[in-house]
N, C-alpha and C positions, 0 to 999 in steps of 0.2 A: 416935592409938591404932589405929585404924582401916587408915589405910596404914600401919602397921609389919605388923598380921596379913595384911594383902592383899600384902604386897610378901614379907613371911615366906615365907607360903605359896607365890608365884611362884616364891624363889628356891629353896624345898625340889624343886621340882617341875623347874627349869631342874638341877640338881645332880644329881638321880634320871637325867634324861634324859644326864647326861653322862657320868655312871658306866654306862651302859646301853650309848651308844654307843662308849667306850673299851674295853667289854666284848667288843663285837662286831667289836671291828678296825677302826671308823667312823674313830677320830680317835687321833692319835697321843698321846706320854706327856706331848710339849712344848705342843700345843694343850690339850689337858685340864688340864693344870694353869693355863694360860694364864686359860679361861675359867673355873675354878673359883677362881681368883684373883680374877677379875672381879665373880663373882656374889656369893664372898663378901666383899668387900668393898662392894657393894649392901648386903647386909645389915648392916654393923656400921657403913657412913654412916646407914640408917636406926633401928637399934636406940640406936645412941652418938652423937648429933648433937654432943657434944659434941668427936668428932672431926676434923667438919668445922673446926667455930669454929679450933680447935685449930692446925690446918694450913691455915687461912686464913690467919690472925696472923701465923703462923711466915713464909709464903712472900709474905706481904703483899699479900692480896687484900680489901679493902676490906669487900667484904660475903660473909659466907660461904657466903649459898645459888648466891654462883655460880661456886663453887672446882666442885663437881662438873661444873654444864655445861664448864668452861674443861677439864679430865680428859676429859670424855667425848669432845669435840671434837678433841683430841691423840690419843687411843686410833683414832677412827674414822678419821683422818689416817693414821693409820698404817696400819690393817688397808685401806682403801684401795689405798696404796700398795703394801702386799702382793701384793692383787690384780693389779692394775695388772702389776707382776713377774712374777707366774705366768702370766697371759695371754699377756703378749711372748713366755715363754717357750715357752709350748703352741703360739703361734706358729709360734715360729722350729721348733720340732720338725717338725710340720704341712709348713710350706714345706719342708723337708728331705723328707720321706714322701713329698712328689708328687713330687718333682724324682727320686728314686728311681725311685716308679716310671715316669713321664714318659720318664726315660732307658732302660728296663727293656723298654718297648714299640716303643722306635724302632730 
């Protein structure tokens, strides 16, 4: 009972913050729904455990408190590799910008 109101209130507080920075032009319409997707579904794992059991069963994961870690590890997998992407590419941009101006000088 206790972590439902402590993880509640986080997710109220993580969800304020994202309507806040979608407000401000922080985060686009595709990330924001992204993470609000994320958080709320934190909450209805922890409000309706019975979803977890649920979509344990279904996908055949033996015990059900470890269907989320096995989610959260694919998710971070991914946003990872997002990164990873965007770097190269601020990269590659980067290397472009000085070869510019590199050439610009000589």
């Amino acid at each position: 009972m206790l972590t439902q109101i402590i993880v509640s209130i986080f997710v109220m507080i993580m969800l304020i913050r994202l309507i806040a920075d979608a407000r401000k032009g922080k985060l686009s319409l595709s990330k924001f729904l992204f993470w609000a997707f994320v958080w709320l579904a934190l909450e209805a794992i922890v409000l309706f455990s019975g979803i977890v059991l649920f979509l344990s069963n279904l996908i055949g994961v033996e015990r059900p408190k470890d269907l989320p870690i096995y989610v959260s590890i694919i998710i971070l997998f991914f946003l990872i590799l997002k990164i990873v992407m965007k770097m190269e590419n601020i990269e590659r941009e980067i290397t472009g910008i000085v070869k510019k101006i590199a050439l610009k000088k000589v």
